[in-house]
MARZATI-29251 format. One record per atom (N, C-alpha, C): atom name; residue in one letter; x, y, z; residue number from 1. Coordinates in Angstrom, 3 decimals. Last residue first. Layout:
N
+------+-----+----------+----------+----------+-----+
| atom | res |       xx |       yy |       zz |   n |
+------+-----+----------+----------+----------+-----+
|   CA |   A |        X |        Y |        Z | NUM |
...
+------+-----+----------+----------+----------+-----+
This chain:
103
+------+-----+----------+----------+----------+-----+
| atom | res |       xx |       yy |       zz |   n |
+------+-----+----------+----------+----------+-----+
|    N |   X | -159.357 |   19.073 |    9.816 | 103 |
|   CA |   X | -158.392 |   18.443 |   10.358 | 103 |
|    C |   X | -158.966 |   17.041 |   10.374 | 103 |
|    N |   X | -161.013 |   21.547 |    9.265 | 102 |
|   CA |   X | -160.586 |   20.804 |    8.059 | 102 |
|    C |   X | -159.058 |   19.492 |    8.443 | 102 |
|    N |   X | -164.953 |   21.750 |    9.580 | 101 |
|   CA |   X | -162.973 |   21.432 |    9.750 | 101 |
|    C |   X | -162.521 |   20.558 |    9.606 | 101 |
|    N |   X | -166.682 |   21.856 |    8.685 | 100 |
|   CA |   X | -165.817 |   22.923 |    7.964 | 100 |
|    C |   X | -164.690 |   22.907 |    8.489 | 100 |
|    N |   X | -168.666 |   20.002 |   10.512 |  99 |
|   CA |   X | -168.442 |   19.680 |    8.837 |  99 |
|    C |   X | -167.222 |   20.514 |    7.728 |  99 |
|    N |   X | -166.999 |   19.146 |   13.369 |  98 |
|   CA |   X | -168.326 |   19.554 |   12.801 |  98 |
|    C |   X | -167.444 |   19.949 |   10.788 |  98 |
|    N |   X | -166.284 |   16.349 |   14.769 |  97 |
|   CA |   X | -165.764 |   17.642 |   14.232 |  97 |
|    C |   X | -166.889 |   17.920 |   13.064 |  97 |
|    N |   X | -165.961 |   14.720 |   18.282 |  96 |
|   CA |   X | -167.145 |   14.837 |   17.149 |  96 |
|    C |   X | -166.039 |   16.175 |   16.228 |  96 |
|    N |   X | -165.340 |   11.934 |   19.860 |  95 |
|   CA |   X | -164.714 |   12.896 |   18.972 |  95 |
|    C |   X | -165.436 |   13.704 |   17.969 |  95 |
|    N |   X | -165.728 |   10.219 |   22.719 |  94 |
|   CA |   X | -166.189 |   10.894 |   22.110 |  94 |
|    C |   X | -165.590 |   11.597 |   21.188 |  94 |
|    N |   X | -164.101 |    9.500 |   24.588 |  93 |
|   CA |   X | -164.933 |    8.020 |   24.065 |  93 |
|    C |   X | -165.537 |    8.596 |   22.780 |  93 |
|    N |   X | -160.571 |   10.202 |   26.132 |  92 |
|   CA |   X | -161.552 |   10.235 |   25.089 |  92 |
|    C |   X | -162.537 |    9.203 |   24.730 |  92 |
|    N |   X | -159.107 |   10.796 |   28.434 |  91 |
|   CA |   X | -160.013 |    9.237 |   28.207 |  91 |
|    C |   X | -160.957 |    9.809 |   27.173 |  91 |
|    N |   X | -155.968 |   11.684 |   27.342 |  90 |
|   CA |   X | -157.315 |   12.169 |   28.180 |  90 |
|    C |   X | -158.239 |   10.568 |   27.797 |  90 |
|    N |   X | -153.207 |   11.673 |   25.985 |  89 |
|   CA |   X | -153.216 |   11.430 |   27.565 |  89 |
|    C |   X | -154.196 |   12.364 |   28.160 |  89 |
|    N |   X | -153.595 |   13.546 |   23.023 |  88 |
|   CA |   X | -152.929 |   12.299 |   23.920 |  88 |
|    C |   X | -153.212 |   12.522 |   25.246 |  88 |
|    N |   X | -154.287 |   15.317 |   21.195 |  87 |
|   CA |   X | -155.713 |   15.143 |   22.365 |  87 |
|    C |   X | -155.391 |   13.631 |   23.397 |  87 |
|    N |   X | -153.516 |   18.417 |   19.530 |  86 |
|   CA |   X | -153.164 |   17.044 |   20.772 |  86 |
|    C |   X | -154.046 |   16.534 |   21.165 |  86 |
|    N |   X | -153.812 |   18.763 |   15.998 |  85 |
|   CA |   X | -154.720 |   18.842 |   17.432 |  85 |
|    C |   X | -154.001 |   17.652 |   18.173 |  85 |
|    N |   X | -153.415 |   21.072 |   13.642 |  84 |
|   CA |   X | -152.565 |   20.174 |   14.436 |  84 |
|    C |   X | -153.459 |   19.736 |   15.862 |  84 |
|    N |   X | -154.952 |   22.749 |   11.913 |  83 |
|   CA |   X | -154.066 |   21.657 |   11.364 |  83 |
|    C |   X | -153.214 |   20.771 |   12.169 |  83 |
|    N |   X | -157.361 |   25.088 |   11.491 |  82 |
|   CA |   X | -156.750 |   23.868 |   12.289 |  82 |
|    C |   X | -156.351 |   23.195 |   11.526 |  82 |
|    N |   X | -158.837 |   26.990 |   10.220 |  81 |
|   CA |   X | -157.369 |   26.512 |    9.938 |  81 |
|    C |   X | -156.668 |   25.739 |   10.852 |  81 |
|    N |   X | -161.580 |   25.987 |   10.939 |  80 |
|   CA |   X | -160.707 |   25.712 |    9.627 |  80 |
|    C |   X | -159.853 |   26.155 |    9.187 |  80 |
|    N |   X | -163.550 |   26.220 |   12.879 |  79 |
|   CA |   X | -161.708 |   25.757 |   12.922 |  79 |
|    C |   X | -161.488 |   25.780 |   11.812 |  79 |
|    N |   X | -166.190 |   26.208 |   13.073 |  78 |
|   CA |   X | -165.750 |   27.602 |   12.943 |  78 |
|    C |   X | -163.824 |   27.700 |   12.876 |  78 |
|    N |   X | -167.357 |   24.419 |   13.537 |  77 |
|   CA |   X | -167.490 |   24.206 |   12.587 |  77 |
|    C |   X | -166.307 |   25.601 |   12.358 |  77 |
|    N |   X | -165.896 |   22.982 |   17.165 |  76 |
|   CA |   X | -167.108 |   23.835 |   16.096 |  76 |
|    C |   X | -166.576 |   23.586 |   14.738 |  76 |
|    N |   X | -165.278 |   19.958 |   18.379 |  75 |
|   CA |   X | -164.854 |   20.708 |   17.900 |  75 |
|    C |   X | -165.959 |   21.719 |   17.206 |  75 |
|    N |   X | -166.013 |   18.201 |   21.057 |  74 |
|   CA |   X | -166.969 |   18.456 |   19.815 |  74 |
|    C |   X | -166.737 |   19.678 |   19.153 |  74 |
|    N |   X | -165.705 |   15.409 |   22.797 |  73 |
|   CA |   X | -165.214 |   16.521 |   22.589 |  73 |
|    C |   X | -165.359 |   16.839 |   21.240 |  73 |
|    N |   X | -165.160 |   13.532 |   26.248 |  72 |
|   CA |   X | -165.678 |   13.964 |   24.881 |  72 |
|    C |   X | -165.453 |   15.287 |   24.324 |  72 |
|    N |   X | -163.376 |   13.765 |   28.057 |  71 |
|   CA |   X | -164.037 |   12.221 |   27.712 |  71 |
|    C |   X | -164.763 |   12.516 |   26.436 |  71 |
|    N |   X | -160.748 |   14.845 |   29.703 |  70 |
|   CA |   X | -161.657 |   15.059 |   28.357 |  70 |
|    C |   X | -162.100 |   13.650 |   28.401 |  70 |
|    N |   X | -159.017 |   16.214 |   31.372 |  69 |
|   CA |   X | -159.615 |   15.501 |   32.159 |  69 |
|    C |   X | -160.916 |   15.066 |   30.766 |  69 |
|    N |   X | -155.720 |   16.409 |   30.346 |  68 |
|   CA |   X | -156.785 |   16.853 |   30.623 |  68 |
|    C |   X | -157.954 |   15.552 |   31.232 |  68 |
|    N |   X | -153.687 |   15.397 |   28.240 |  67 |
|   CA |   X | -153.561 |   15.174 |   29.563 |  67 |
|    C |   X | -154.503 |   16.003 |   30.258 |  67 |
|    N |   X | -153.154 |   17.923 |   25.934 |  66 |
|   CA |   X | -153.093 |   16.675 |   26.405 |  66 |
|    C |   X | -153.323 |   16.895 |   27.559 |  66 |
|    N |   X | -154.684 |   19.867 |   23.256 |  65 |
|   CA |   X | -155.436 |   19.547 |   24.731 |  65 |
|    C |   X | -154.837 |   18.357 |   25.318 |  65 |
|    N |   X | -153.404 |   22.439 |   21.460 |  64 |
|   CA |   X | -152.806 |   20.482 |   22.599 |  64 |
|    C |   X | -153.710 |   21.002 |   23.404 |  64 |
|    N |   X | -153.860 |   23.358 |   18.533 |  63 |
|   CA |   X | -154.474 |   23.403 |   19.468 |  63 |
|    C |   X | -154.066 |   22.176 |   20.427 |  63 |
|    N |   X | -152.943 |   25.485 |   15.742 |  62 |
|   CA |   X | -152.368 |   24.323 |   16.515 |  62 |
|    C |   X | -153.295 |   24.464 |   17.981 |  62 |
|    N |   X | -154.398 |   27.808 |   14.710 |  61 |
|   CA |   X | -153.616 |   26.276 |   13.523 |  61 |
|    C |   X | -153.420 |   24.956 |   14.311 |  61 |
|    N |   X | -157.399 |   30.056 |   15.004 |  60 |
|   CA |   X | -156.518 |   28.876 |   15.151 |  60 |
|    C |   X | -156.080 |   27.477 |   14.613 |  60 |
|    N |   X | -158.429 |   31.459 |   13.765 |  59 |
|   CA |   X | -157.293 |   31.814 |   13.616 |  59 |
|    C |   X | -156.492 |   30.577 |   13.915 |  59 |
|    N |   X | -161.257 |   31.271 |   15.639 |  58 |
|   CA |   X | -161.448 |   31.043 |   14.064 |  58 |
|    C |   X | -159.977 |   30.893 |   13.476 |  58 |
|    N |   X | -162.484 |   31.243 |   17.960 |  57 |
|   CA |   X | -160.661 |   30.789 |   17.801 |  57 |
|    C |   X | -160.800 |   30.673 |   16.398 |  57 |
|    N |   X | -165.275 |   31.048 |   18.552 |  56 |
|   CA |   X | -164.511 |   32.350 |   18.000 |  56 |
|    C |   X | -163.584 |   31.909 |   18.016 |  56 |
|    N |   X | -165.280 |   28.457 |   19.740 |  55 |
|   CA |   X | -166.120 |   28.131 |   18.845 |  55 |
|    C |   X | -165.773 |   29.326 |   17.797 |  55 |
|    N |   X | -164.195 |   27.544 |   22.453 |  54 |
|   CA |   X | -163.271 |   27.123 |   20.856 |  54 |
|    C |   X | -164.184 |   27.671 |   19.561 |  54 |
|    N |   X | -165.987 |   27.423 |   24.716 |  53 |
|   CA |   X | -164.960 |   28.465 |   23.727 |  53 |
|    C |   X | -164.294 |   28.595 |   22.428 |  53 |
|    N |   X | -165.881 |   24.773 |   24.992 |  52 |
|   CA |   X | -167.199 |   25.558 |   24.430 |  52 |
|    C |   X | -166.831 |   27.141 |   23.824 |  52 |
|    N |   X | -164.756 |   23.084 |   26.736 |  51 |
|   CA |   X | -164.011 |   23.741 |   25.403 |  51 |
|    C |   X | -165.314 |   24.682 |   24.958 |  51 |
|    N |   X | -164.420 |   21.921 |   29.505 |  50 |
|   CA |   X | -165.440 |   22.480 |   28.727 |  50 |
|    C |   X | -164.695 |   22.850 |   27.886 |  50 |
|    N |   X | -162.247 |   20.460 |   31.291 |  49 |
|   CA |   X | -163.575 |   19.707 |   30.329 |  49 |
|    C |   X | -164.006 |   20.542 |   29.317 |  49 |
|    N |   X | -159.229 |   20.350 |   32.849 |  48 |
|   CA |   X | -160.265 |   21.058 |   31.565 |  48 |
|    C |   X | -161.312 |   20.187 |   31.060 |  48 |
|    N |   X | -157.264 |   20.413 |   34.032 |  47 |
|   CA |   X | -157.742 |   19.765 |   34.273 |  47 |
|    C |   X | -159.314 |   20.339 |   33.767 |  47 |
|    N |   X | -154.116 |   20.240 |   32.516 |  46 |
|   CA |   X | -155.131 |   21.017 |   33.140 |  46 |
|    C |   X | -155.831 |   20.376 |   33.814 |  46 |
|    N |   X | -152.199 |   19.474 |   30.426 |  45 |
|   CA |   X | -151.860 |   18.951 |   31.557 |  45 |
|    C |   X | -152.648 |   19.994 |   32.241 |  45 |
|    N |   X | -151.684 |   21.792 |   27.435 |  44 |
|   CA |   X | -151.815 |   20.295 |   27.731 |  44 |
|    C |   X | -151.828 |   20.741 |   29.569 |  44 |
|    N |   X | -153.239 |   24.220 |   25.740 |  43 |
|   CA |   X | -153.690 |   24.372 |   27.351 |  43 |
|    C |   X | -153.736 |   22.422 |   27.740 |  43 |
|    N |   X | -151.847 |   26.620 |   23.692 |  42 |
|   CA |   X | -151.802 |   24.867 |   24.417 |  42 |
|    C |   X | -152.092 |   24.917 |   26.080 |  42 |
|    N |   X | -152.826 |   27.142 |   20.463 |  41 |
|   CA |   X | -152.920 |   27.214 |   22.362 |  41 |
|    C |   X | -152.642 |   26.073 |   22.859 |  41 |
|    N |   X | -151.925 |   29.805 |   17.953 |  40 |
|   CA |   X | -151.475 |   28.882 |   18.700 |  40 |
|    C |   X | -151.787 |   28.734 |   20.259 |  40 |
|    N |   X | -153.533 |   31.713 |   17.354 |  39 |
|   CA |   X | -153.103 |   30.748 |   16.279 |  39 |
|    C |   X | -152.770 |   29.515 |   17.003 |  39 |
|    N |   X | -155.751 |   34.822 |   17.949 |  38 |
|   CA |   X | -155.041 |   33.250 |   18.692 |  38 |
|    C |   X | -154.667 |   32.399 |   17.484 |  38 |
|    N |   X | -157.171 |   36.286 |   17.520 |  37 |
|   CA |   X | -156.026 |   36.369 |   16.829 |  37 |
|    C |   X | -155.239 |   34.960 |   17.426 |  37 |
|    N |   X | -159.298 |   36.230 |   19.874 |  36 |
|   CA |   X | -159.791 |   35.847 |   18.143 |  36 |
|    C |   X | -158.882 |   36.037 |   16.924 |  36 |
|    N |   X | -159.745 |   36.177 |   22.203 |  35 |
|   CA |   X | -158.765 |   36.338 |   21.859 |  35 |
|    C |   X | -158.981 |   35.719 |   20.113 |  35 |
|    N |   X | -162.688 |   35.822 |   23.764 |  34 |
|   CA |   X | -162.212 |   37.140 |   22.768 |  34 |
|    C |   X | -160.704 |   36.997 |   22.135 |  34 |
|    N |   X | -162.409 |   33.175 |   25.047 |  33 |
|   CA |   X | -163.102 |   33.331 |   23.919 |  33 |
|    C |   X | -163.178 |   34.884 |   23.002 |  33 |
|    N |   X | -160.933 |   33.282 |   27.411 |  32 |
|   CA |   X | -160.078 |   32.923 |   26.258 |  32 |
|    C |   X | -161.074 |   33.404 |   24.868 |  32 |
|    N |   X | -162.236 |   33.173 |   29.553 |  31 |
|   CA |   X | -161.917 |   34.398 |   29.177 |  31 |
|    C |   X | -161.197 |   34.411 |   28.014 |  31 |
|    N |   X | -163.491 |   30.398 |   29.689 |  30 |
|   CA |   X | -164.248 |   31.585 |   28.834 |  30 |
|    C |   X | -163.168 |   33.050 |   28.804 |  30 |
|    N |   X | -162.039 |   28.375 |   31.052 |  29 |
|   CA |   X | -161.398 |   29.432 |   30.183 |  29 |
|    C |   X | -162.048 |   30.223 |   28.819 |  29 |
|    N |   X | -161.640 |   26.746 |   34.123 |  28 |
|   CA |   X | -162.408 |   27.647 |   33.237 |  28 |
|    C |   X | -161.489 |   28.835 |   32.111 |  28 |
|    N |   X | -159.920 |   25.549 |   35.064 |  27 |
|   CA |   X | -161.429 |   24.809 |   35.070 |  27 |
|    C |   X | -161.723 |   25.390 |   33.932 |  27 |
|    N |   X | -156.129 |   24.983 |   35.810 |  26 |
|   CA |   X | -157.279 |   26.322 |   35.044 |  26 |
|    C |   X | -158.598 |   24.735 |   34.709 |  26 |
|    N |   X | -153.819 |   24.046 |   36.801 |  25 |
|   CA |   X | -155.231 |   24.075 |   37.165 |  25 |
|    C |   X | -156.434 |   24.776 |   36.705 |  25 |
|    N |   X | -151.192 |   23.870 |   34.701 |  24 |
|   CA |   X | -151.743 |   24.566 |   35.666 |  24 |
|    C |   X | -152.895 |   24.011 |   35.922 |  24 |
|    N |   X | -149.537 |   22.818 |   32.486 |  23 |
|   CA |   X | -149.081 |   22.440 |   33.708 |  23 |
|    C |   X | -149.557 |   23.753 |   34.445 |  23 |
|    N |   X | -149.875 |   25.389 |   29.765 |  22 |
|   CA |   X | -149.628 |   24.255 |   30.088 |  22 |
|    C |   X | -149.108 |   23.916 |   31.704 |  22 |
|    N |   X | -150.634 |   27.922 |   28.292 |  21 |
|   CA |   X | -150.655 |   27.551 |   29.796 |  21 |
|    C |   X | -150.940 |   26.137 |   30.218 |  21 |
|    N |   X | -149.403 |   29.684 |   25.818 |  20 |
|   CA |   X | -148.844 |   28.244 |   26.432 |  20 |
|    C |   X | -149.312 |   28.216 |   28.042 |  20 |
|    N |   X | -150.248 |   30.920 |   22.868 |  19 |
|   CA |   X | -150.687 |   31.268 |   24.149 |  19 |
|    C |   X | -150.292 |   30.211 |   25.042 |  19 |
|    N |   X | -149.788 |   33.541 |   20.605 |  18 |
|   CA |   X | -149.645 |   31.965 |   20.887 |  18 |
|    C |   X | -149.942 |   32.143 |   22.359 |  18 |
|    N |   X | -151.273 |   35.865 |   19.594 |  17 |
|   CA |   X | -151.597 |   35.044 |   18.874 |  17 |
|    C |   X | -150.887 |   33.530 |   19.360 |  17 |
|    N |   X | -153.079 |   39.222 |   21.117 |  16 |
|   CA |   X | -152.522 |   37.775 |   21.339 |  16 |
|    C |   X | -152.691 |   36.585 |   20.345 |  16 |
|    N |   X | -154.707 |   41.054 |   21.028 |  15 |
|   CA |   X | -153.132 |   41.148 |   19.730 |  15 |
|    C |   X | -152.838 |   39.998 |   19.998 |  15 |
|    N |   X | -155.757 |   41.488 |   23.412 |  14 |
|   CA |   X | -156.778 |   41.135 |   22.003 |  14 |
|    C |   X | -155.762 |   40.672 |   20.694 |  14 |
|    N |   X | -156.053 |   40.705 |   26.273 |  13 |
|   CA |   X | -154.934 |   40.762 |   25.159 |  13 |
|    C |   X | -155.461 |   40.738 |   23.743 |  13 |
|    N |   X | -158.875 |   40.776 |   27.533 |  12 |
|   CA |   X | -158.390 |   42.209 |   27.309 |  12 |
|    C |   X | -157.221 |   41.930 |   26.234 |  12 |
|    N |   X | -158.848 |   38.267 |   28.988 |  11 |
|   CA |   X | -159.390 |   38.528 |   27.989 |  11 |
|    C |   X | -159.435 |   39.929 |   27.338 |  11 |
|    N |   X | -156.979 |   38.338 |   31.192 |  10 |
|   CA |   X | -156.680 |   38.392 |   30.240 |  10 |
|    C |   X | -157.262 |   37.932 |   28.596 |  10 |
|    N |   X | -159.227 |   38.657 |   32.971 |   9 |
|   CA |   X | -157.975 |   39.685 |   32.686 |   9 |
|    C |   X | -157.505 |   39.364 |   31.222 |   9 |
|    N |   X | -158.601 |   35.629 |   34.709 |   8 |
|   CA |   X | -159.170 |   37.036 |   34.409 |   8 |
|    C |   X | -158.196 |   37.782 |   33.986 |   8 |
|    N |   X | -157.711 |   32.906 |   34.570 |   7 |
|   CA |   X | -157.598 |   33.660 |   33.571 |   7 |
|    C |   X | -158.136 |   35.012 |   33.330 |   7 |
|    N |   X | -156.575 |   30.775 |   37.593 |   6 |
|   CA |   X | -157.780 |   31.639 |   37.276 |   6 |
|    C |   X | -157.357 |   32.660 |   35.972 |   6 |
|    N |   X | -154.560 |   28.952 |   38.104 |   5 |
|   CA |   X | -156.029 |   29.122 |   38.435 |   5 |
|    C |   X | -157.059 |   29.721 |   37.658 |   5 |
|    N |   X | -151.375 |   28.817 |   38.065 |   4 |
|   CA |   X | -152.275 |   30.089 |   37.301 |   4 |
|    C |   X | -153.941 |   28.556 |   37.712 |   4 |
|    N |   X | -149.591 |   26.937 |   38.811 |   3 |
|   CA |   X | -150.176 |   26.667 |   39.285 |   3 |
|    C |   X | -151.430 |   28.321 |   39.397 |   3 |
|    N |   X | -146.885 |   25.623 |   37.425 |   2 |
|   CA |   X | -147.505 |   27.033 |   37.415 |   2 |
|    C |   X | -148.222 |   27.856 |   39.061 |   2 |
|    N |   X | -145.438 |   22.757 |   37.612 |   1 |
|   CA |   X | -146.768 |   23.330 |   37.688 |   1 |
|    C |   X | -146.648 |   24.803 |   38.068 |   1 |
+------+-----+----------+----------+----------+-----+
């Protein structure tokens, strides 16, 4: 464990295209929503609910949400170059993917 908390700041990397903060405590990761070159994120083993960000990741191919705290989860319409999604080891009941993605 890391143990990174908090993502200020680094909504400023704008060139950023893989991004691995796996095995930390991060709640919140609106600062993620300008990184709009992002291809690759893996935010497995958090303790993450909200994705509501995901909605500008337009770039993005590979996305691991494992091991999170997820019970539902409602991809935007705005993924369509998604091609790889983790979503092992969360209590999913919910999976929604809106109509332009293409996973």
């Amino acid at each position: 464990m890391w143990n990174v908390k908090s993502l200020s700041g680094l909504g400023e990397a704008h060139n950023l295209i893989a991004l691995n903060l796996t095995r930390n405590q991060l709640t919140n990761l609106s600062p993620l929503a300008g990184l709009t070159r992002l291809t690759t994120l893996n935010l497995g083993i958090n303790q993450l609910t909200d994705f509501s960000f995901l909605s500008g990741l337009t770039n993005l191919t590979t996305l691991d949400l494992y091991g999170n705290l997820l019970t539902n989860l409602s991809l935007p319409a705005g993924l369509t170059c998604l091609r790889a999604l983790n979503l092992s080891d969360n209590q999913l009941t919910s999976l929604t993917c809106q109509q332009s993605s293409r996973i």
